[in-house]
gemmi code that builds the backbone of each chain (N, CA, C; Angstrom):
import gemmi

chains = {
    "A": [
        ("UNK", (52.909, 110.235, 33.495), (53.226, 110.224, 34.928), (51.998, 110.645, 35.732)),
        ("UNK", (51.676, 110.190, 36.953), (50.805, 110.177, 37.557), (50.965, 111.346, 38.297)),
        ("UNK", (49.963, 111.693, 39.492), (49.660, 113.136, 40.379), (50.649, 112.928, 41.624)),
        ("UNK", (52.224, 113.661, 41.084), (52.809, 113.549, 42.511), (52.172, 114.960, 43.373)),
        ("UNK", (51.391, 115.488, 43.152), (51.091, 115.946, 44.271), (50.348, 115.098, 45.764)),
        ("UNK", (49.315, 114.127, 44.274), (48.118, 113.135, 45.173), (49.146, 112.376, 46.223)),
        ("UNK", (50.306, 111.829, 45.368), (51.212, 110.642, 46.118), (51.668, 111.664, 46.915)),
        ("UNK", (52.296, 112.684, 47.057), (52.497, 112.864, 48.775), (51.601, 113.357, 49.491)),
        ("UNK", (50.179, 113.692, 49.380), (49.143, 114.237, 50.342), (49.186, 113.839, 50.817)),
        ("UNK", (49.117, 112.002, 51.245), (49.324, 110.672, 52.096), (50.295, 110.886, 52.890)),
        ("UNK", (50.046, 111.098, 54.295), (51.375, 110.909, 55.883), (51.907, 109.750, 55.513)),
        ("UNK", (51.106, 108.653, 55.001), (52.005, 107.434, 55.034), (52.980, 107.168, 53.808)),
        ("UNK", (52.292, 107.895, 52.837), (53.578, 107.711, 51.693), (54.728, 108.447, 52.036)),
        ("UNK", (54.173, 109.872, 52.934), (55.495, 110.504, 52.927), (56.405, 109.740, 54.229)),
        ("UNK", (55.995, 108.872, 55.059), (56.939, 108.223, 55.736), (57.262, 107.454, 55.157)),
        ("UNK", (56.812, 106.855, 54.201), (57.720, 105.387, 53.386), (58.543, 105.941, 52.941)),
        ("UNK", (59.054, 107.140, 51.887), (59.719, 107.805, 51.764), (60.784, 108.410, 52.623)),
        ("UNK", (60.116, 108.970, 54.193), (61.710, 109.015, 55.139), (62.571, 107.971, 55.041)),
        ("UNK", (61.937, 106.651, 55.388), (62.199, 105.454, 55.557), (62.807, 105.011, 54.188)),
        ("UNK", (62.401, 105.368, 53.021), (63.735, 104.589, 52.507), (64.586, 105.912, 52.166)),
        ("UNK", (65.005, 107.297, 52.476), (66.005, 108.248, 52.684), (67.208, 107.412, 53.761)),
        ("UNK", (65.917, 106.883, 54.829), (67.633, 106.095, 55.357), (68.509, 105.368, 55.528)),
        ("UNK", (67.576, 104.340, 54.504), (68.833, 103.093, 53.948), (67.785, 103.042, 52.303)),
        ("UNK", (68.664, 102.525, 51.336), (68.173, 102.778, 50.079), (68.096, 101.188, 49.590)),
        ("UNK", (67.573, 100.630, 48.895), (67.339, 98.967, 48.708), (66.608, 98.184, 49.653)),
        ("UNK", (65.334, 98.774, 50.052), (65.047, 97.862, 50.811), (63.704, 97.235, 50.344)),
        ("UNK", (63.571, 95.901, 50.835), (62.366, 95.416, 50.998), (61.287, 95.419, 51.454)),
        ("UNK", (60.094, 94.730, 50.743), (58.672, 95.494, 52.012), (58.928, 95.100, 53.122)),
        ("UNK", (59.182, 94.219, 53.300), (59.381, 93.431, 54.720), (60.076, 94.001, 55.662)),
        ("UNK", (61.275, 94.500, 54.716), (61.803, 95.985, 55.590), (61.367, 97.383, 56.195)),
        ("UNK", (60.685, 97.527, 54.970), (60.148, 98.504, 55.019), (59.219, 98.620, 56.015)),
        ("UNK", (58.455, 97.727, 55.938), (56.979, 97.403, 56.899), (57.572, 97.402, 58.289)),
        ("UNK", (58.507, 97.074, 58.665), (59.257, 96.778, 59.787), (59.709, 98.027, 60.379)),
        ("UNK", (60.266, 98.693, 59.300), (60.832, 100.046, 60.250), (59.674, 101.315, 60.377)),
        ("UNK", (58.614, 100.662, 59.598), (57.306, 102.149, 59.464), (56.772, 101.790, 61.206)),
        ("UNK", (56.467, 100.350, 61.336), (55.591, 99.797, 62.223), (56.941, 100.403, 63.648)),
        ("UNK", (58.451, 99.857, 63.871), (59.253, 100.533, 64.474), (59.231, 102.032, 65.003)),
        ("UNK", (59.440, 102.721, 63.537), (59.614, 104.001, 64.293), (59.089, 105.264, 64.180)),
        ("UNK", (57.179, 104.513, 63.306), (56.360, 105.371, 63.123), (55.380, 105.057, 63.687)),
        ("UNK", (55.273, 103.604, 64.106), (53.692, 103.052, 65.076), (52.971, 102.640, 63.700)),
        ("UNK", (53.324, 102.514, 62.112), (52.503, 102.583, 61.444), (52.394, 100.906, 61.145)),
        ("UNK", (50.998, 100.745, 61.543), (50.877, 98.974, 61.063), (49.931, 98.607, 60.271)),
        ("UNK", (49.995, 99.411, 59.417), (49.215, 98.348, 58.025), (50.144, 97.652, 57.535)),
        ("UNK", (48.852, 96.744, 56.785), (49.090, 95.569, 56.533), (50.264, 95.853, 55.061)),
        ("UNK", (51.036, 94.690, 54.839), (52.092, 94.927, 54.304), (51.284, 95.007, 52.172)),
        ("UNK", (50.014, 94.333, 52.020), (49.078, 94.651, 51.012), (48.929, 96.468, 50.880)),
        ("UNK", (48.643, 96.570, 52.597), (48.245, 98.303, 51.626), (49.502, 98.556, 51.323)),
        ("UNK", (50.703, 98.749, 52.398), (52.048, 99.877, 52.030), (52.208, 99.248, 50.189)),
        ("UNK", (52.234, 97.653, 50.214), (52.698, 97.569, 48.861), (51.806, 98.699, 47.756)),
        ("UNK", (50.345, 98.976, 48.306), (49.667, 99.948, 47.074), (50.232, 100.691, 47.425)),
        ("UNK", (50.344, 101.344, 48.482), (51.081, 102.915, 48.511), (52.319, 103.084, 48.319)),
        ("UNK", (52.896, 101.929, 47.643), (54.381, 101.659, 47.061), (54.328, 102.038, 45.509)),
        ("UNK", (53.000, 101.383, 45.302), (52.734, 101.070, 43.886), (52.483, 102.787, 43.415)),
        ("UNK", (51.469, 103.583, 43.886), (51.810, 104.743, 44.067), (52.822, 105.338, 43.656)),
        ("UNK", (53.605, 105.502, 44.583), (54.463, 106.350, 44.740), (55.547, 105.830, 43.485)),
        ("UNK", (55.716, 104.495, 42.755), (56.599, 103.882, 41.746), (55.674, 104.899, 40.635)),
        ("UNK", (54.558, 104.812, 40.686), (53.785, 105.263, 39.243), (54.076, 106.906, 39.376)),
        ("UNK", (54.547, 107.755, 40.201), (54.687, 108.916, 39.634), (56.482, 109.191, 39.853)),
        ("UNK", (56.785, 108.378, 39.970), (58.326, 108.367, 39.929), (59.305, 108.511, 41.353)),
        ("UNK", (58.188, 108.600, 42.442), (59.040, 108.923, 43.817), (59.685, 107.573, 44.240)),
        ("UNK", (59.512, 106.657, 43.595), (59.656, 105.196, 44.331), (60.632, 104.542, 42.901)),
        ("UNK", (61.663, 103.993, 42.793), (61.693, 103.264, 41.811), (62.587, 101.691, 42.091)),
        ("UNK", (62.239, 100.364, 41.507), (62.178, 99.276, 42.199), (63.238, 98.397, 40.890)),
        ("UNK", (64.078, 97.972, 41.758), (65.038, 96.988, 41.093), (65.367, 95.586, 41.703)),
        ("UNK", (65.217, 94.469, 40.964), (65.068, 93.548, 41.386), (66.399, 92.815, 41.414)),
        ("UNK", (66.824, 92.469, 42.737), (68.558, 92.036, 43.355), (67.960, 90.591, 43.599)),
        ("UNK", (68.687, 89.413, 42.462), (68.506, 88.338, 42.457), (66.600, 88.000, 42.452)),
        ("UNK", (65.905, 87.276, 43.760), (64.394, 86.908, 43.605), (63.674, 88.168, 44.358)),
        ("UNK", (64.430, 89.199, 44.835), (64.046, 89.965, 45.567), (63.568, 91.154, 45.102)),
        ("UNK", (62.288, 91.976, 45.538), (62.366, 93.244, 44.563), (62.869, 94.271, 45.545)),
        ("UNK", (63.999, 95.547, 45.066), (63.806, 96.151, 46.198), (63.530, 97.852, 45.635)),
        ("UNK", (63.164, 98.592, 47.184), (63.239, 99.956, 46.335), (63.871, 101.006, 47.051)),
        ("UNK", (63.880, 102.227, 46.034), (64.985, 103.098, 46.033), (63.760, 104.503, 46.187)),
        ("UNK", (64.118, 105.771, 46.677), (63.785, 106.846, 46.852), (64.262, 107.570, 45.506)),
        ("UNK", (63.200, 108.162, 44.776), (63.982, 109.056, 43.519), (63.583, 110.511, 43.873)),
        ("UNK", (64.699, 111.156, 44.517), (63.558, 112.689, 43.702), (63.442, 114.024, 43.078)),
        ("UNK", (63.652, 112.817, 41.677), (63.624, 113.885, 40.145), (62.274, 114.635, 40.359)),
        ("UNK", (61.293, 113.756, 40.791), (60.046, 114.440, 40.720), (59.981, 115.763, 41.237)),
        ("UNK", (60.513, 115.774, 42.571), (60.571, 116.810, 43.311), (61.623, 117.877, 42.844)),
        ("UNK", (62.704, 117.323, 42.258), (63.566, 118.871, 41.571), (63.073, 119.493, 40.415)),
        ("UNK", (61.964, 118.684, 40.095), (61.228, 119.328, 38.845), (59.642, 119.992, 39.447)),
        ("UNK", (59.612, 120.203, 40.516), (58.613, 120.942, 41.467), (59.123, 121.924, 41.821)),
        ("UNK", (60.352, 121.470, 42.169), (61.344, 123.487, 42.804), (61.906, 123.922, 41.644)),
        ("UNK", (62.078, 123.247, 40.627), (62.513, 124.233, 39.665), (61.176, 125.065, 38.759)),
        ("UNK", (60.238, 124.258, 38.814), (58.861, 125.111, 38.524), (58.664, 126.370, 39.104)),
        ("UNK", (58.922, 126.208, 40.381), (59.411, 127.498, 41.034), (59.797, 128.262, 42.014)),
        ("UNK", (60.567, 127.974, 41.179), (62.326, 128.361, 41.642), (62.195, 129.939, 41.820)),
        ("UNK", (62.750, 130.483, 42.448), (62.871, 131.739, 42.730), (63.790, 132.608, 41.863)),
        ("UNK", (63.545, 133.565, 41.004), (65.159, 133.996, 40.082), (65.510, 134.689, 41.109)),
        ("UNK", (67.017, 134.728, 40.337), (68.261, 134.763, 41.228), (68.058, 136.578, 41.392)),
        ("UNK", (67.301, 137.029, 40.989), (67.815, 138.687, 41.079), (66.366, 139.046, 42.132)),
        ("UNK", (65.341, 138.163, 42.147), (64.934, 138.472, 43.404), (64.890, 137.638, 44.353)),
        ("UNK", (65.756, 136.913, 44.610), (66.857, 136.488, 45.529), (67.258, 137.809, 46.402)),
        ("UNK", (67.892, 138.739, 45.390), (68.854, 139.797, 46.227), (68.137, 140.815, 47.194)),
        ("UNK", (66.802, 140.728, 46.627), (65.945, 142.141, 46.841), (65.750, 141.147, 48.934)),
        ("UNK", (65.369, 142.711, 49.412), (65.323, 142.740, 50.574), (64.129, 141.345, 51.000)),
    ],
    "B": [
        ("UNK", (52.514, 68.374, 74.854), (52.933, 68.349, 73.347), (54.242, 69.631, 73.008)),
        ("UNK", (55.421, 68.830, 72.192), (56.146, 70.193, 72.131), (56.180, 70.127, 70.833)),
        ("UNK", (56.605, 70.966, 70.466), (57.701, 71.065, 69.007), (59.100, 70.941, 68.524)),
        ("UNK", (59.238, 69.351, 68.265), (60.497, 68.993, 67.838), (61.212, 69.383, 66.526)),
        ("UNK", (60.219, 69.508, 65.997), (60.793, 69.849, 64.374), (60.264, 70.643, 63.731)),
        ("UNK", (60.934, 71.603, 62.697), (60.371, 72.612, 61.993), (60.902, 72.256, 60.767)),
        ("UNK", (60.758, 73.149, 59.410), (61.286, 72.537, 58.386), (61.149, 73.682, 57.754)),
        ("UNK", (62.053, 73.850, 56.293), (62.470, 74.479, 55.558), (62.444, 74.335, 54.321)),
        ("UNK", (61.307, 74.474, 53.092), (61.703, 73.853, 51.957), (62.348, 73.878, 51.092)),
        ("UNK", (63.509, 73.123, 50.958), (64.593, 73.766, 49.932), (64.675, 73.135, 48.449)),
        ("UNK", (65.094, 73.806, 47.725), (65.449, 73.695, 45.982), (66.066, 72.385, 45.831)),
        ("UNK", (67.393, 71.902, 46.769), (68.167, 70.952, 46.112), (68.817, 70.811, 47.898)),
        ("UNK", (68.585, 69.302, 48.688), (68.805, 68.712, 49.611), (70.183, 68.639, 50.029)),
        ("UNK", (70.756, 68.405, 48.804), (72.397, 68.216, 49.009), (72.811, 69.828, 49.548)),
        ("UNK", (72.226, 70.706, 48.186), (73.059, 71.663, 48.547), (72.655, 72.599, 49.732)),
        ("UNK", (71.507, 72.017, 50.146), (71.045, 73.283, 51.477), (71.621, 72.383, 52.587)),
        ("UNK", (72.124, 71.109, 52.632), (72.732, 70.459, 53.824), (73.992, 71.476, 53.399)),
        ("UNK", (75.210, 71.788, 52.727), (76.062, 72.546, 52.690), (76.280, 73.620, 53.426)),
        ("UNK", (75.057, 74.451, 52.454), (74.954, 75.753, 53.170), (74.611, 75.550, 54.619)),
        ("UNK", (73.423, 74.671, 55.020), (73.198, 74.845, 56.812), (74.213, 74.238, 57.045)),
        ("UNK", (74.888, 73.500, 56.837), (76.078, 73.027, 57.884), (77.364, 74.082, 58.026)),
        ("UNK", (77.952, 73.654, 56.415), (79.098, 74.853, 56.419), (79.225, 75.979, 56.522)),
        ("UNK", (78.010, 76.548, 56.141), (78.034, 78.306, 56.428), (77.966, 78.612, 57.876)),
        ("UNK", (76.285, 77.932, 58.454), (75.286, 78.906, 58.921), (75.920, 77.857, 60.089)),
        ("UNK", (76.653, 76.584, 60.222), (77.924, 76.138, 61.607), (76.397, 74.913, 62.307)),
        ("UNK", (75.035, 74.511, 61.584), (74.438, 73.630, 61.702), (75.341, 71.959, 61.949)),
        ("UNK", (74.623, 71.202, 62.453), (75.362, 69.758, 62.502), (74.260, 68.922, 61.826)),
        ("UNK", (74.352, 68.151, 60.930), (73.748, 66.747, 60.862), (73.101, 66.097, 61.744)),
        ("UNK", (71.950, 65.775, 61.880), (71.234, 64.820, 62.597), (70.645, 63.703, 62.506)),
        ("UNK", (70.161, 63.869, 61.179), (69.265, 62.526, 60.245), (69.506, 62.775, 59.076)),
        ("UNK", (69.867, 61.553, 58.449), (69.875, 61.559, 56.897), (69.512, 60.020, 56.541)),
        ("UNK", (68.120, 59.920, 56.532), (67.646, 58.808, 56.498), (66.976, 58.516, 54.818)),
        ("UNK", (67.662, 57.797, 53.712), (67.069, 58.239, 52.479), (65.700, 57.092, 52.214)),
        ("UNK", (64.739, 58.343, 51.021), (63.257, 57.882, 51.064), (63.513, 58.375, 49.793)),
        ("UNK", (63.667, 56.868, 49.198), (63.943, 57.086, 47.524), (64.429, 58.393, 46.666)),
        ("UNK", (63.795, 59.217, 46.388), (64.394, 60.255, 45.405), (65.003, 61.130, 46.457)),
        ("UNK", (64.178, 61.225, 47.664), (64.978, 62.501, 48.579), (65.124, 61.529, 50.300)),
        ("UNK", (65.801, 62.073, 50.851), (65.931, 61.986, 52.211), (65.642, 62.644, 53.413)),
        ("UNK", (65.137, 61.950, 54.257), (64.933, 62.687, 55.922), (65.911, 63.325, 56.449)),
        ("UNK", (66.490, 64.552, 56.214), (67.238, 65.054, 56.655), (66.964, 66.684, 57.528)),
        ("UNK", (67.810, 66.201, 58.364), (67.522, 67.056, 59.543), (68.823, 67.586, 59.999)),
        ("UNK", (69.158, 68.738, 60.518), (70.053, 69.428, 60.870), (69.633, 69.952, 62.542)),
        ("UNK", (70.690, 70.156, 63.070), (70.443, 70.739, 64.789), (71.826, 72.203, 64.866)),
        ("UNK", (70.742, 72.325, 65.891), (72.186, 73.579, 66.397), (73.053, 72.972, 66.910)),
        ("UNK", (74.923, 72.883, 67.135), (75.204, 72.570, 68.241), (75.501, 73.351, 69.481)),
        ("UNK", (74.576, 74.058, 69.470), (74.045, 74.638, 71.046), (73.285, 73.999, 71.592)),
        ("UNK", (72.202, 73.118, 70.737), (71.324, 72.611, 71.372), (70.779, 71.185, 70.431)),
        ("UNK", (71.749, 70.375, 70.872), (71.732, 68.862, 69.658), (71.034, 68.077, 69.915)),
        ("UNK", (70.350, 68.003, 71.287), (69.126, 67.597, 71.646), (68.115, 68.705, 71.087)),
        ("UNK", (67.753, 69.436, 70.600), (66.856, 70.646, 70.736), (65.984, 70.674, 69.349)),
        ("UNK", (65.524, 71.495, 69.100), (64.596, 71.441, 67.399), (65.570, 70.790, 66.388)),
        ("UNK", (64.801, 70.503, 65.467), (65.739, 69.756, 64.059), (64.925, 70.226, 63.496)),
        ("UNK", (65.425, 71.052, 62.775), (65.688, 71.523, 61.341), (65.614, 70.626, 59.835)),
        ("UNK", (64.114, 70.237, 59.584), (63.977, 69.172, 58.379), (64.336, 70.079, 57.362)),
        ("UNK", (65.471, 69.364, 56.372), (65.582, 70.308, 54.910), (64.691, 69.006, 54.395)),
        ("UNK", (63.351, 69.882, 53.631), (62.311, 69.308, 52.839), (62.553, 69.681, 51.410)),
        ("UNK", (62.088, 68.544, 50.339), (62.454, 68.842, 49.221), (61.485, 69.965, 48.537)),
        ("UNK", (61.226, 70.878, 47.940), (60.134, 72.251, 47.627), (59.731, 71.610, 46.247)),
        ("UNK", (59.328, 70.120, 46.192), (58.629, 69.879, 44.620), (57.369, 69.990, 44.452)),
        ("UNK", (56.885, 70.557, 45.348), (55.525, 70.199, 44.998), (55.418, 71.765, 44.088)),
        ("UNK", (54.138, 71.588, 43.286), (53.994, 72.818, 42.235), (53.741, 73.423, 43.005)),
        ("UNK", (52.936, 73.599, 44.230), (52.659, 74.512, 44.518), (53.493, 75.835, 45.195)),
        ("UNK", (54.850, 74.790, 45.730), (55.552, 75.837, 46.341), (56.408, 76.519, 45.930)),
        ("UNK", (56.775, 76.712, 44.652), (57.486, 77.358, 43.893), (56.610, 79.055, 43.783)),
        ("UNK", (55.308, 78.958, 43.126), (55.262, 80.766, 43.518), (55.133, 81.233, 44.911)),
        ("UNK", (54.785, 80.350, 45.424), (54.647, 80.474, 47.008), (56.001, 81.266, 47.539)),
        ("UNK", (57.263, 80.517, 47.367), (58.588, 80.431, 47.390), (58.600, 82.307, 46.694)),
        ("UNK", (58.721, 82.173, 45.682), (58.909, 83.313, 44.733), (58.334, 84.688, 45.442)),
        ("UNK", (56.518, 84.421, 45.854), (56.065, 85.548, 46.102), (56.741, 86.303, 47.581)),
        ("UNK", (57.179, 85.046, 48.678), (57.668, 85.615, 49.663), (58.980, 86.323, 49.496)),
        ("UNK", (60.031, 85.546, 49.011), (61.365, 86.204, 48.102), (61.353, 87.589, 47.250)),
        ("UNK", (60.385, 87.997, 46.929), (60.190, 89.047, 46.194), (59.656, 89.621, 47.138)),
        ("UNK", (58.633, 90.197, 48.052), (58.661, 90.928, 49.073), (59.312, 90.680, 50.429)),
        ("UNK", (60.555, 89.886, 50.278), (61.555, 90.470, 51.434), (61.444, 89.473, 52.361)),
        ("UNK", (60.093, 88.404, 52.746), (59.662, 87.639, 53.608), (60.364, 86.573, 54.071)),
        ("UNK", (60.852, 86.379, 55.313), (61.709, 85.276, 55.674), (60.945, 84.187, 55.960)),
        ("UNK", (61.285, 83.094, 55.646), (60.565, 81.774, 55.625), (60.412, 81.481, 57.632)),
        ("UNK", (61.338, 81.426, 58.064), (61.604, 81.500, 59.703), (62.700, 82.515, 60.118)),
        ("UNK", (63.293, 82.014, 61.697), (64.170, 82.823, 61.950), (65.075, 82.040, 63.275)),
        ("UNK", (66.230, 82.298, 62.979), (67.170, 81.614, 64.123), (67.483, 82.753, 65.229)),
        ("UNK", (67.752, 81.846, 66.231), (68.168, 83.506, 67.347), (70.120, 83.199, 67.265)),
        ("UNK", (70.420, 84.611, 67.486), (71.749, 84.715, 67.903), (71.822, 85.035, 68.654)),
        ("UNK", (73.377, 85.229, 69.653), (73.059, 86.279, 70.367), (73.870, 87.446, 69.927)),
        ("UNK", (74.697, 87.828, 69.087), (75.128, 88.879, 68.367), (74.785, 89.171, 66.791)),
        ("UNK", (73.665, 89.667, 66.311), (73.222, 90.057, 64.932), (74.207, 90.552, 64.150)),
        ("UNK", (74.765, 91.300, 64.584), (75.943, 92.583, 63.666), (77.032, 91.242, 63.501)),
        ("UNK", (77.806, 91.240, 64.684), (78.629, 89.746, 64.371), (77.881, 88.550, 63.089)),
        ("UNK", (77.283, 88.262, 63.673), (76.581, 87.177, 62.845), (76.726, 87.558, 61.249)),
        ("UNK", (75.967, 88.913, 61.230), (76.129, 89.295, 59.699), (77.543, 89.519, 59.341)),
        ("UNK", (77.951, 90.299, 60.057), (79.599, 89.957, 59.246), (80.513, 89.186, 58.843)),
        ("UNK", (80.175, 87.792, 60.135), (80.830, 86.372, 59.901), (80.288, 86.140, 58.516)),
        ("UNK", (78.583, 86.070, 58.101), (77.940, 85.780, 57.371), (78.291, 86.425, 55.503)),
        ("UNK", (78.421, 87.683, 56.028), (79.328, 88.661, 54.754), (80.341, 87.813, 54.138)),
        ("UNK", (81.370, 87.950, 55.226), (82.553, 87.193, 54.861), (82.827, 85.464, 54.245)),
        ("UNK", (81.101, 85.188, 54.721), (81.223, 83.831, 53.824), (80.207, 84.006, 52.758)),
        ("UNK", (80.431, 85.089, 52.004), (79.765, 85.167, 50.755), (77.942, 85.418, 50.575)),
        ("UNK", (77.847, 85.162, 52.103), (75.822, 85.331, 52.057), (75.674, 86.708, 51.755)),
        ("UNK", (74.258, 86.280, 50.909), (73.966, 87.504, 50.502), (72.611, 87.980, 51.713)),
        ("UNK", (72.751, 89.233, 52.040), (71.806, 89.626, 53.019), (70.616, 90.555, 51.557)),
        ("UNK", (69.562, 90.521, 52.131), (68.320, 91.679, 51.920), (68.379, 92.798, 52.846)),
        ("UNK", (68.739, 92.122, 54.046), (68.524, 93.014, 55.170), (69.134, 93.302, 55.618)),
        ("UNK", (70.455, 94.280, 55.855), (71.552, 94.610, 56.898), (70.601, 94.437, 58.474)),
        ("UNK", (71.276, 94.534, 59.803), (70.966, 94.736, 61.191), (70.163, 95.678, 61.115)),
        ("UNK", (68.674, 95.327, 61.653), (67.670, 96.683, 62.009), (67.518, 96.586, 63.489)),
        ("UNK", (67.688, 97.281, 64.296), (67.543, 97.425, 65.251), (65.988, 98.193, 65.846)),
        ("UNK", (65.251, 96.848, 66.304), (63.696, 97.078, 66.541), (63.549, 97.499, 67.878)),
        ("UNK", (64.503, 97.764, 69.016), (64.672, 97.993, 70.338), (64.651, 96.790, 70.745)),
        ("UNK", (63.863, 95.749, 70.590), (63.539, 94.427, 71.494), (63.889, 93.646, 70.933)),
        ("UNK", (64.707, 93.838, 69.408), (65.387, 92.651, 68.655), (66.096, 93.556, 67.430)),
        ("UNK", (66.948, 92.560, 67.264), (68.235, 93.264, 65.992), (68.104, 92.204, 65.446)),
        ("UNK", (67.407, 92.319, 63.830), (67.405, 91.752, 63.060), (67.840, 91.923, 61.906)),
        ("UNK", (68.326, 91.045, 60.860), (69.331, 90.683, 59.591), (68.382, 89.757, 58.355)),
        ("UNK", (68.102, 89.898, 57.647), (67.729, 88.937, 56.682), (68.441, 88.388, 55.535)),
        ("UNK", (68.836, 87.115, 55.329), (69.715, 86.745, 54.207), (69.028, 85.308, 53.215)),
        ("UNK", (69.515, 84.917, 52.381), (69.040, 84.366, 51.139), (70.158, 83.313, 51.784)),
        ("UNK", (69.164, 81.710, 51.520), (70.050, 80.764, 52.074), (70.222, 79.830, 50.627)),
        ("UNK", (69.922, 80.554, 49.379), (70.630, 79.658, 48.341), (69.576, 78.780, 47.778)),
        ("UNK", (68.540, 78.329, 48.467), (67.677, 77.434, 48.359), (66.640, 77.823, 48.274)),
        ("UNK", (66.700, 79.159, 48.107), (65.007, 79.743, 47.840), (64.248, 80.316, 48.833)),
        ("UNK", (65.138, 80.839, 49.760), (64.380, 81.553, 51.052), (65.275, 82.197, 51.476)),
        ("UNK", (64.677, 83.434, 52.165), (65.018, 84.122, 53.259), (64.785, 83.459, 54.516)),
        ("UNK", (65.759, 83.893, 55.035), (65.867, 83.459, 56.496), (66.267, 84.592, 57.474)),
        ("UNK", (65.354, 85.087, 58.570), (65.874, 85.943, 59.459), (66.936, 85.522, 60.031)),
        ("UNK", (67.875, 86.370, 61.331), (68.690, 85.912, 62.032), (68.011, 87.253, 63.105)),
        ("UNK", (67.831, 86.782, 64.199), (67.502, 88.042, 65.090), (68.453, 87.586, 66.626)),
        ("UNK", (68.258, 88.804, 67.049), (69.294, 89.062, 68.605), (68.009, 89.620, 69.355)),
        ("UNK", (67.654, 89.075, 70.342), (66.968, 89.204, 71.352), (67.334, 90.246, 72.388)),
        ("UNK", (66.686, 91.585, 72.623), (67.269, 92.164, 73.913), (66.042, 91.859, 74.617)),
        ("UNK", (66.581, 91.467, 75.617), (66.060, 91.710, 77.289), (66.492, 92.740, 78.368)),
        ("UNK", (64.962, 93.489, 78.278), (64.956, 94.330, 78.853), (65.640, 94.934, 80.647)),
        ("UNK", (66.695, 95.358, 80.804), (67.521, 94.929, 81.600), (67.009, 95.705, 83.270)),
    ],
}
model = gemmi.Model(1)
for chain_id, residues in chains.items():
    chain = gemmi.Chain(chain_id)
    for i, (resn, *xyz) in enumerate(residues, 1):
        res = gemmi.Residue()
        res.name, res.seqid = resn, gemmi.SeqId(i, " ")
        for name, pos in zip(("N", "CA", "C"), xyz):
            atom = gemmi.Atom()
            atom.name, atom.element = name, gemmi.Element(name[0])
            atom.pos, atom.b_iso = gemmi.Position(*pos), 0.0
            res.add_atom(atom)
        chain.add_residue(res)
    model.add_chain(chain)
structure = gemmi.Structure()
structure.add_model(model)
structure.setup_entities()
């Protein structure tokens, strides 16, 4: 697995990521559409696809193909295996 | 100079006259046959004088990954206007189309993307004017 830290340093990966939190299956075309919408972000639909490609190679992105279409999904195992690295124990939790 | 005709290249002639007629509520305009395939053209009937819609046959080699690469990133070949998107897609639901795209609402257009059977996406967008 690749550097999910590297894949979210990027503002723009981490908005591709809002963006598919709020509908899940979507296409670049979609995608590209709602970054350029309701982030101002307009690259070209070549880069987001690398910074797709990205974010698939360390597991934040993962892509299933519905009939000729590819689409993708938000995963994030990556990230519950970042807070559980560390995670706070529960007994100093209690402390003031 | 205007633009009378646009075109669409589809998989199989017969069956994308189907789908544009019966689904998507297109009319017949030309079906003039040229040996293996035919001149066929479809119109809105909103506007039956207005653009025609050539269904072209997609044999040539080349347009098959062409076809493929846009289909796989989401890309609609063109786009029809409505004037209700959400409607549209639901009429559209209910006759079995498959969408990519539920209604996105861009402020200045509400757009839908669906798979017309023949190897393309096709937008459907709703125009707002700014009131």
């Amino acid at each position: 697995m690749g550097d999910v830290y590297k894949a979210l340093a990027d503002p723009t990966r981490r908005k591709i990521l809002d963006e598919l939190c709020k509908r899940e299956g979507q296409t670049l075309f979609e995608l590209c559409g709602r970054l350029v919408m309701t982030h101002g972000i307009s690259s070209s639909r070549q880069a987001i696809s690398q910074h797709l490609a990205v974010l698939e190679e360390v597991g934040l992105v993962v892509t299933e193909r519905r009939g000729r279409s590819k689409l993708h999904w938000f995963n994030a195992t990556p990230l519950q295996a970042i807070a559980e690295r560390w995670s706070i124990p529960a007994e100093r939790k209690k402390e003031p | 100079m205007r633009i009378n005709m646009t075109s669409v290249l589809v998989s199989d002639q017969r069956k994308a006259l189907r789908f544009y007629t019966e689904v998507l509520g297109f009319e017949k305009k030309r079906d003039i046959p040229l040996g293996e395939h035919a001149w066929l053209t479809v119109v809105s009937p909103e506007e039956p004088n207005g653009t025609e819609l050539l269904l072209e046959p997609d044999s040539h080699p080349a347009v098959k990954p062409f076809k493929a690469a846009m289909a796989e990133d989401g890309i609609p070949w063109t786009s029809f206007a409505v004037a209700d998107a959400q409607a549209e897609y639901e009429r559209l639901l209910s006759e079995g189309v498959r969408f990519t795209q539920p209604p996105v609402d861009h402020g200045t257009a509400v757009t839908a993307v669906f798979d017309d059977t023949c190897g393309n996406l096709i937008q459907i967008a709703e125009e707002r004017h700014p009131s």
